[in-house]
C-alpha positions as CSV (number, residue, x, y, z in Angstrom):
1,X,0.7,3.8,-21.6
2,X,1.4,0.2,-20.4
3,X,1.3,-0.6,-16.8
4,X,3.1,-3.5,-15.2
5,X,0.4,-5.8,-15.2
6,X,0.2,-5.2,-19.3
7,X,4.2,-5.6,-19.3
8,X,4.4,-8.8,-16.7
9,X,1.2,-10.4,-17.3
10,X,2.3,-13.4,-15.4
11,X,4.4,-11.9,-13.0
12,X,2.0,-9.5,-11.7
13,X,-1.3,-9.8,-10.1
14,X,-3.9,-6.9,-10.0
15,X,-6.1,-6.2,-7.3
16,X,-9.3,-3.1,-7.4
17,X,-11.0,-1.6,-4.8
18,X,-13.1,0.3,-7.9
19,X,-14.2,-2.7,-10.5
20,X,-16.0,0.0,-12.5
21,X,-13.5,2.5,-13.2
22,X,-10.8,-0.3,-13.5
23,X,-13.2,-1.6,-16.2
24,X,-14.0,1.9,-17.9
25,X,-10.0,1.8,-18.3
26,X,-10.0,-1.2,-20.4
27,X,-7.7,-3.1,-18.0
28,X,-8.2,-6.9,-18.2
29,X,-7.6,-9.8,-15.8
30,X,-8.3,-7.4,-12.5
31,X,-9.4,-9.0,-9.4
32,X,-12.1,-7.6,-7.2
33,X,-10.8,-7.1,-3.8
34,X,-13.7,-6.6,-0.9
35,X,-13.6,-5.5,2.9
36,X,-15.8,-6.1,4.9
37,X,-17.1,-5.2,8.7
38,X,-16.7,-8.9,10.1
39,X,-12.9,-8.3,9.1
40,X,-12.5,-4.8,10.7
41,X,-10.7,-4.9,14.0
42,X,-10.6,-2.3,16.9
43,X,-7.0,-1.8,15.9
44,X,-8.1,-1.1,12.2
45,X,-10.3,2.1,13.3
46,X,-7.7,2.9,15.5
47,X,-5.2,3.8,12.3
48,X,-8.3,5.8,10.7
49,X,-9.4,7.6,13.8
50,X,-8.4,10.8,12.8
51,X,-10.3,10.5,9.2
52,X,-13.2,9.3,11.3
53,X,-12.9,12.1,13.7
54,X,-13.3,9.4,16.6
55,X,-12.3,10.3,20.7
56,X,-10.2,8.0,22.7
57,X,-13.8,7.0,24.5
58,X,-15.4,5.9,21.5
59,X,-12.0,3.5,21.0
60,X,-13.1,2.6,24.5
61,X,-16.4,1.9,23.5
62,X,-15.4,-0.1,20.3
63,X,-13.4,-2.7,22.6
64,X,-16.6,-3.5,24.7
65,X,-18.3,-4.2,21.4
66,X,-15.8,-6.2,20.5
67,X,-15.2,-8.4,23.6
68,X,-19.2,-8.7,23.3
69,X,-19.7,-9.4,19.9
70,X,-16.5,-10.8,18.9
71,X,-16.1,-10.2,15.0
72,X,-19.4,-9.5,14.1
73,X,-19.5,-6.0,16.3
74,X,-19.8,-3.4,13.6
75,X,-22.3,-5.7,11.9
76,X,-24.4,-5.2,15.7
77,X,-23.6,-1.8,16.4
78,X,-24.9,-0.7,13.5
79,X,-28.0,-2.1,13.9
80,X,-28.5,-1.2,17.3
81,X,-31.5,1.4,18.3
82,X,-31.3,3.6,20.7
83,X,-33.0,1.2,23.2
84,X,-30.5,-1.3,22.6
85,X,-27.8,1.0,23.0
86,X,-29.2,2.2,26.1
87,X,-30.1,-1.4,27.4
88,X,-26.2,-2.6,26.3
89,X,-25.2,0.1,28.1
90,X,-26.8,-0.7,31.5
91,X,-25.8,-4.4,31.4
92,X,-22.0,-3.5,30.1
93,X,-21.5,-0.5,31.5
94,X,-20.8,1.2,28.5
95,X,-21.3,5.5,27.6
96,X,-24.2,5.7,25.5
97,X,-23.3,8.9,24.0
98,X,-20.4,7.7,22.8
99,X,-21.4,4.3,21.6
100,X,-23.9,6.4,19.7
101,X,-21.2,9.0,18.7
102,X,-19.4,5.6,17.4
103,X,-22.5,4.8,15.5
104,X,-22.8,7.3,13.7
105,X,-19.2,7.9,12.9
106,X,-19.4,4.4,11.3
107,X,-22.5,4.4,9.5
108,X,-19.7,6.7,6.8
109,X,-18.3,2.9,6.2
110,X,-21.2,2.2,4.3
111,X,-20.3,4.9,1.7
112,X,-17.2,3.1,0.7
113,X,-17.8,1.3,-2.6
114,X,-15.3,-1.9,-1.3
115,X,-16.9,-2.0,1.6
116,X,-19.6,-5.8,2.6
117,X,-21.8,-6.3,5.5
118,X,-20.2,-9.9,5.4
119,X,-18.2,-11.4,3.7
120,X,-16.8,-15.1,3.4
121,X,-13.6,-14.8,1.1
122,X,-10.6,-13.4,2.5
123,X,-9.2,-11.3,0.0
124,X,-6.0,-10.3,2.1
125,X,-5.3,-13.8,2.9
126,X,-5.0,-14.6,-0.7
127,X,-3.1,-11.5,-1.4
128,X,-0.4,-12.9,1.3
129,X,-0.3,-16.2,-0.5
130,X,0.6,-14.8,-4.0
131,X,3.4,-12.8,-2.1
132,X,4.3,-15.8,-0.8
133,X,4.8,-17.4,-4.4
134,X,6.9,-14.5,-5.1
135,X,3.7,-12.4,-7.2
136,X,3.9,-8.7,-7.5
137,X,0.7,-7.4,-6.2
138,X,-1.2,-4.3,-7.2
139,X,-3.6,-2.9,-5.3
140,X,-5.8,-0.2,-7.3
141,X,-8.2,2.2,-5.6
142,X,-9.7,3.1,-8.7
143,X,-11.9,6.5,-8.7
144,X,-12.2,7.1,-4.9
145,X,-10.4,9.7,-3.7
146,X,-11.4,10.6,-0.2
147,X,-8.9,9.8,2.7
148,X,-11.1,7.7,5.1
149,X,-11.2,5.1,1.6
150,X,-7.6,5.5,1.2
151,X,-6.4,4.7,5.0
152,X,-8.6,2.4,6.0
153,X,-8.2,-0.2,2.7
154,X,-4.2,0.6,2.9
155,X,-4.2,0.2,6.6
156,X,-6.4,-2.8,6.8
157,X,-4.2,-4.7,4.0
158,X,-0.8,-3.6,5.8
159,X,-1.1,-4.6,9.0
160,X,-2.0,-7.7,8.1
161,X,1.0,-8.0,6.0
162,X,3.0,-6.5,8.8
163,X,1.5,-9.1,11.6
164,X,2.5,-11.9,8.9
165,X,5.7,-10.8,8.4
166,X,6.7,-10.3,11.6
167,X,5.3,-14.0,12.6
168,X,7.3,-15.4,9.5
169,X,10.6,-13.5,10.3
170,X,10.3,-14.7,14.2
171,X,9.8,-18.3,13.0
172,X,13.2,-17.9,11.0
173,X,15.3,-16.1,13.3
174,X,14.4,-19.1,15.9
175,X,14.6,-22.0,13.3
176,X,17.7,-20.5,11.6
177,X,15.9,-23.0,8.6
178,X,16.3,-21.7,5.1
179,X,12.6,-22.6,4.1
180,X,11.1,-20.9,6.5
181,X,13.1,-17.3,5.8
182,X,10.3,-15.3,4.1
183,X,9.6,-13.8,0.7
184,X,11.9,-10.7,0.9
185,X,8.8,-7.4,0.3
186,X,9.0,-4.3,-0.8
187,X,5.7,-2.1,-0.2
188,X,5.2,1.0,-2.9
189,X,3.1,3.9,-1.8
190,X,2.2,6.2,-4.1
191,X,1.0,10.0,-2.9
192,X,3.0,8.9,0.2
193,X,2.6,12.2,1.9
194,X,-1.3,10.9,2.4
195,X,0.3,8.1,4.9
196,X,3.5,9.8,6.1
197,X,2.3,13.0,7.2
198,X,4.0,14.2,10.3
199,X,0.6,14.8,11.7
200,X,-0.4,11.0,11.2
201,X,2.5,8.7,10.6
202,X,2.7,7.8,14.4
203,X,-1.0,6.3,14.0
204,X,-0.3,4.5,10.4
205,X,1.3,1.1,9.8
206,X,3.7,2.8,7.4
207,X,5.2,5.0,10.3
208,X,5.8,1.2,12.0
209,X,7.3,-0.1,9.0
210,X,9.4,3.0,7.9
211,X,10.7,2.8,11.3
212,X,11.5,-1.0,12.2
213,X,10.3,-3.4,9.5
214,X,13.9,-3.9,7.6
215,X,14.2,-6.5,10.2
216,X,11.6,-8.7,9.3
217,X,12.3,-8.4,5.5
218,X,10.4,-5.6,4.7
219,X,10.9,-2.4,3.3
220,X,9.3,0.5,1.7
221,X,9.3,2.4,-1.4
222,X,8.2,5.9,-1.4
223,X,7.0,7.6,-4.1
224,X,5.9,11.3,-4.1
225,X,5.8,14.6,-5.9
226,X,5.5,16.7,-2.6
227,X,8.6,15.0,-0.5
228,X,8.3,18.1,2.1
229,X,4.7,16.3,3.1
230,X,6.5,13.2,4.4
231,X,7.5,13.1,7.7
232,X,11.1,13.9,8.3
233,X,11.5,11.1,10.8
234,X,10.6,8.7,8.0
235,X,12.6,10.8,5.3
236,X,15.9,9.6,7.8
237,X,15.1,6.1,7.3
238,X,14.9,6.3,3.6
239,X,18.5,4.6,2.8
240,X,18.3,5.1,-1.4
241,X,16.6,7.9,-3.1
242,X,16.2,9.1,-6.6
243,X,14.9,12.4,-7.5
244,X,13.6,14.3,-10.8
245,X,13.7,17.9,-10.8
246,X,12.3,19.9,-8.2
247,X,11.7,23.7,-7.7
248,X,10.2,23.8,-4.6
249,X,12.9,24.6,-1.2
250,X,10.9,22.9,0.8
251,X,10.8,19.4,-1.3
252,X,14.9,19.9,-2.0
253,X,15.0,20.5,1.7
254,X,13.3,17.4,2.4
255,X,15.5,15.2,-0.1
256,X,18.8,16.1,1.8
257,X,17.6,15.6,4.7
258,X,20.6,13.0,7.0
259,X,22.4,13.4,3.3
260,X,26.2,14.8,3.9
261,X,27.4,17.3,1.3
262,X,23.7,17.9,0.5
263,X,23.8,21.6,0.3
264,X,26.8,21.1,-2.7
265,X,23.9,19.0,-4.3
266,X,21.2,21.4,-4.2
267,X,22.9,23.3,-7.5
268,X,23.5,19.2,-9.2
269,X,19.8,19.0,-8.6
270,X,18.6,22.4,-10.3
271,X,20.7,21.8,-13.7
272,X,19.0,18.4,-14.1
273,X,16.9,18.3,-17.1
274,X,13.1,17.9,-16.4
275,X,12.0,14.6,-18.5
276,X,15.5,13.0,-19.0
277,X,17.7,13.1,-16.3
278,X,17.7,12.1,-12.4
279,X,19.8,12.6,-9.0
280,X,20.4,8.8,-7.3
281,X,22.5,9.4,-3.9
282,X,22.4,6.7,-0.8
283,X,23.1,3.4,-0.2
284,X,22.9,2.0,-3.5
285,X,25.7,4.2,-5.5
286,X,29.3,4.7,-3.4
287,X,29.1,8.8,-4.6
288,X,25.5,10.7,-5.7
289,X,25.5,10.2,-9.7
290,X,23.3,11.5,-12.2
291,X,21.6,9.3,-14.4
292,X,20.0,9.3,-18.1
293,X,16.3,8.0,-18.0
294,X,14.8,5.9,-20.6
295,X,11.5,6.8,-22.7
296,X,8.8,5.0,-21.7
297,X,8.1,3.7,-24.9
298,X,7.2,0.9,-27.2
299,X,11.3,0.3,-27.5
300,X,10.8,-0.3,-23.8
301,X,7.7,-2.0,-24.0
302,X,9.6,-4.4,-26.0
303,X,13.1,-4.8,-24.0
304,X,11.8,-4.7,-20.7
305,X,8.1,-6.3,-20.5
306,X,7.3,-10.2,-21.1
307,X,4.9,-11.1,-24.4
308,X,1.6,-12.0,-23.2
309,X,1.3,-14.6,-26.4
310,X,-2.4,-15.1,-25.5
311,X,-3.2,-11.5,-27.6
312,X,-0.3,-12.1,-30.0
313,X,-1.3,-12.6,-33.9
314,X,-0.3,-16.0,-35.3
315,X,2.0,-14.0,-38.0
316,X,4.1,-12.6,-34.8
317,X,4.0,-16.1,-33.2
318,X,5.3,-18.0,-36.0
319,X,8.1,-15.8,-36.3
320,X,9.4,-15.6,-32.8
321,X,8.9,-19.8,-32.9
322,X,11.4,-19.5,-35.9
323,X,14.0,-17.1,-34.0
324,X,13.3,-19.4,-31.0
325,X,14.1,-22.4,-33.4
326,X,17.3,-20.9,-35.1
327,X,18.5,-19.7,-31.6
328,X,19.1,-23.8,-30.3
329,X,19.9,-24.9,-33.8
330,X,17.0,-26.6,-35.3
């Protein structure tokens, strides 16, 4: 099966937190993305505190290190005994239990496989500059599945997008110039309940931009099997939706939720057929209409994708360069 970096080679640029597994699937042309702890800001391990099972005192304590060590605080804490600890505590007037509590909570950071002491390439930065050129940017996580990966990567990369496009979208509204109006975004989260649970959406950047960010050009696409997951309050703001079947109440609950007429729907959506059809209701279509999906196959593949002529044979290249000829006459 053909992903969009195999369909758009030029169009799309593909980022992996997992270089290995990436690899072991045979995909070419992926770039490696790295994190690393002079990057991390207080606000970062604020979004993950939960998955780091941090208290509000050890957020406390991460702000002293911080106005002490400025970027490199992680780098120091971690390397800290428990005479420094006890000696930064006397001259800051810090809690050394929880500045060792915080210690330990973050020593998990080295676990994660994206994860450098230091590091002098700013991968987000250049992720922000081919959005700028109007890229589409995947971000792959590859084979690590536990949350504390999965938040803190996310969060780290879309808060920064967030603080950019917020900058960007201020600097139009008061310059009212076309150049500077930003590259309109669209951010797509797959397994979205992971990042719009009702238990942690109000400590995510996804619960900000779910909420406000249509203002400064940004949106969201959400993309889930398990709807009912996703925090209704973020379910409201979704404008457009499209649904395959589904046989749980509690998803088809979720999917009407702020939808008028949607308890007429709820027998539209359970004659659908599995693989081929779909439900499309919002602001996109004037009335909910049900629509016939495509096979994702080499038909499509060949409609829809551009031809990477780097890895085409020179038999298939010659013969488009005919059709290309006869098309303009020559």
């Amino acid at each position: 099966v053909k992903g969009l970096k195999q369909l758009f080679p030029e169009r799309v640029e593909l980022w992996t937190l997992d270089p290995e597994a990436t690899k072991r699937r045979g995909v070419r042309d992926a770039r490696e993305l790295y994190l690393s702890y002079n990057q991390i800001e207080v606000e970062d391990i604020g979004l993950v505190q939960r998955e780091l099972n941090l208290s509000e005192a050890s957020i406390d304590s991460a702000n002293i290190l911080r106005s002490e060590f400025g970027k490199s605080w992680i780098a120091q804490l971690l390397e800290m005994t428990n005479e420094d600890i006890q000696t930064f505590c006397d001259e800051k007037r810090g809690h050394k239990g929880s500045i060792m509590s915080l210690q330990r909570k973050l020593l998990r950071l080295d676990n994660l496989k994206y994860m450098q002491t230091k590091n002098t390439n700013n991968y987000i930065e250049e992720i922000l500059e081919s959005l700028d050129a109007g890229k589409h940017v995947i971000i792959e996580f590859g084979s690590q599945s536990n949350m504390l990966s999965y938040m803190l990567a996310a969060n780290m990369i879309t808060r920064r997008i967030h603080n950019s496009y917020v900058r960007k979208a201020d600097k139009f509204l008061s310059s009212k110039n076309p150049s500077d109006r930003p590259q309109p975004l669209v951010i797509t989260i797959e397994e979205a309940h992971r990042f719009l649970d009702p238990a942690i959406v109000r400590s995510t950047i996804f619960g900000t931009i779910a909420r406000e960010m249509r203002k400064y050009f940004v949106t969201l696409l959400v993309v889930d099997q398990r709807p009912s997951g996703i925090d209704a309050e973020v379910m409201s703001q979704i404008g457009t939706r499209i649904t395959a079947l589904l046989n749980d109440d509690k998803d088809i609950d979720s999917i009407f939720t702020g939808v008028s007429g949607g308890h007429s729907l709820r027998s539209v959506l359970a004659k659908l057929d599995s693989k081929q059809q779909a439900l499309v209701l919002g602001h996109a279509v004037p009335m909910p209409v049900v629509i016939q999906t495509r096979a994702y196959d080499q038909t499509f593949y060949q409609e829809i994708g551009d031809t990477d002529w780097r890895y085409v044979s020179d038999e298939e290249l010659y013969e488009a360069a005919q059709v290309a000829l006869d098309d303009i006459g020559f």
